[in-house]
Steps between C-alpha positions, in 0.01 A plus 500: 500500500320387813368788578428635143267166438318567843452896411167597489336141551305419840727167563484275810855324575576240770842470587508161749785461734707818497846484626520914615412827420784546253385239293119634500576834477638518125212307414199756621264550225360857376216649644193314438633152545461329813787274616426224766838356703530196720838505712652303760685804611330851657595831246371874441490604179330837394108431412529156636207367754638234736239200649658261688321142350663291747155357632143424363200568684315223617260446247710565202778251629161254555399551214853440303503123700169404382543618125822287490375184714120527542506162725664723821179609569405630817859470611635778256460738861755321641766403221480884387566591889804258489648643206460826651314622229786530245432435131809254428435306814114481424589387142729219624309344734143524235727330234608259740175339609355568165790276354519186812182447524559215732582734757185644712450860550537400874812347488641784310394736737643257812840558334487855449430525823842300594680705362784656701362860570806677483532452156367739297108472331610413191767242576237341712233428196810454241688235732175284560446524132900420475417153717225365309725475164682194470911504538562540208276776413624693777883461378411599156298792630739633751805468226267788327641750693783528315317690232510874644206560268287356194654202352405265209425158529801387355738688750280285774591164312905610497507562874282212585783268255125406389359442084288814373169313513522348851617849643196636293263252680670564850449864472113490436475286801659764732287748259164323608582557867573825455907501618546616123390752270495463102392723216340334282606697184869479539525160712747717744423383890600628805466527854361772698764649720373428831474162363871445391594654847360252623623224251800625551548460867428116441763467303787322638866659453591202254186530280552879495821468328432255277189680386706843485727318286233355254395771478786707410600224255165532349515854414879475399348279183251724489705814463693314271241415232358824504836554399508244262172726324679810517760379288280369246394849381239638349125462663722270727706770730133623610407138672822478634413833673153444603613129659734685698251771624261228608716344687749768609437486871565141476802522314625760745473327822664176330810690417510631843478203675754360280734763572442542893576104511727455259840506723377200687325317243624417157172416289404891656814615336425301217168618394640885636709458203255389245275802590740755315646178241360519166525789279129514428422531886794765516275742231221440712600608818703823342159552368286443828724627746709770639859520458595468850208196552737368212831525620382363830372160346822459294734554827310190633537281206848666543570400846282141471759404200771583734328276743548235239820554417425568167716752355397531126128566603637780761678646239131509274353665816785728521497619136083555492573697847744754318247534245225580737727755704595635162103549396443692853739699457814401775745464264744469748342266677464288190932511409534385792256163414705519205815455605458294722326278259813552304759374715226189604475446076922523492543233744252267350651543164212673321667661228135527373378681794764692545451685213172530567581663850777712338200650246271586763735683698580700196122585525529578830787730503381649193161618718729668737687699201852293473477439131845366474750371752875428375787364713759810550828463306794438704605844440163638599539309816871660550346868454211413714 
């Protein structure tokens, strides 16, 4: 469809921030399009022409400074030098006198020049710009690098423990010095990588897990109400879908944080568990991903109920696991679940679920061929 919609049309595409060449590759238009690529990371693709933009020249990187903060003046020369000349840095440190305009050009340059020289370019500008906010804009800024990518406001209020229109004004301060980026159409923000690198190494071990686990609680509910839609039917099961393709990177890394940490920390198991609870979420993720991404998120909400020593949701995980085995095909794999969810149902005295357990291994067995088992008579046990 991509492709058919591009035929024959003279198209230019920008496709910001590419991750490698197997995710660009699928995506290279027909001849007479031309397809423009920014990437962190250095690939060869047939037809492709590679420019390393790492630096400005002189008078373009002047020239950005002065269009951003006319009142630098004369001393653009020597800011652009101290950024080295790289777009992100020269941004930051434009945005930063443009917005403190109590600071003098002078004094900003006086602290650049401070700056431990060992540290990379960029860390240099972005950590004097990092100073000049106040504590508590830095701790709100830095807990932003949870986010692995775009983010909506409201995830920034849940992992800040902060109300929608405070985190709302918080984030277009950080947005006026340039620390984040937001599109105006969508209200989604983020931060440029080199920038949560950098966030990210001020964070301190304690506020990096509680902002992992905001986050992953965040995106637990999230999961779950686009759930909630899916179930709803009709026009419904679409939204449900398209909230979880927005934010399906962040609903990724939350369930994998929740499952690396869940054996030593039992809100992690928790919330591992409520990734893969409700019935709506369940459709979804059948839907959105593969059978074997599948069966690995229900072994975790598996092993994290075990954690919590709580049998009847094991058993859940257990039955939805035999399912999922069934669906891929290892049917052996999946009597296996089955009886073992069996003899788990048995001792808890689910008559109820034992049945239940007793049908699907019919199914499974049935798969394999064995349309009927019967016990042997005693006297087909004597002539055997």
């Amino acid at each position: 469809l991509y492709c058919s919609v591009l035929h024959g049309k003279k198209v230019l595409l920008l496709m910001d921030n590419a991750k490698d060449a197997s995710q660009v590759e699928p995506l290279i238009p027909p001849e007479g399009n031309l397809l423009l690529i920014t990437s962190r990371q250095q690939f060869v693709l047939p037809g492709i022409f590679a420019k390393d933009l790492d630096q400005l020249q002189p008078e373009d990187a002047v020239g950005l400074l002065l269009k951003i903060a006319g009142r630098i003046g004369e001393q653009a020369g020597r800011i652009a030098e101290l950024c080295g000349y790289l777009p992100l840095a020269l941004r930051v440190a434009a945005s930063t006198l443009n917005k403190l305009k109590t600071i003098s050009v002078e004094n900003y340059i006086k602290k650049l020049e401070q700056a431990d020289e060992r540290v990379k370019l960029i860390d240099k500008c972005l950590g004097v710009s990092y100073e000049l906010l106040t504590e508590e804009q830095r701790e709100l800024w830095r807990m932003l690098a949870v986010f692995p990518g775009d983010f909506h406001p409201i995830a920034a209020a849940a992992v800040w423990e902060m109300e929608a229109g405070k985190a709302e004004e918080a984030l277009g301060e950080l947005v006026s010095f340039s620390l984040v980026e937001c599109e105006e159409e969508t209200s989604r923000c983020r931060l440029h990588d080199l920038a949560r690198d950098f966030a990210d190494s001020k964070l301190s071990e304690e506020e990096r897990s509680v902002g992992r686990l905001r986050h992953a609680g965040h995106f637990e509910e999230v999961l779950i109400y686009a759930g909630g839609l899916y179930e709803k039917g009709g026009e419904n099961i679409l939204l449900g879908l398209r909230l979880f393709d927005v934010e399906r990177h962040n609903i990724e890394v939350g369930q994998s944080w929740a499952r690396d940490n869940s054996s030593v920390n039992k809100p992690a198991a928790s919330i591992c568990i409520g990734y893969v609870l409700s019935l709506g979420s369940n459709y979804i993720l059948d839907l959105r991903l593969h059978a074997k991404e599948r069966i690995e998120w229900l072994e975790a909400a598996r092993k994290a109920a075990r954690r919590l020593e709580d049998r009847e949701g094991e058993g859940n995980h257990l039955g939805n696991l035999g399912n999922a085995y069934l669906r891929l095909g290892e049917t052996k794999k999946a009597i296996k679940i089955f009886k073992d969810l069996l003899k788990l149902h048995r001792e808890l005295g689910d008559r109820r679920g034992e049945g239940l357990d007793l049908g699907n291994l019919g199914i499974a067995y049935a798969n394999l061929g064995c349309l009927l088992y019967t016990s042997p008579s005693p006297r087909d046990r004597t002539r055997s």
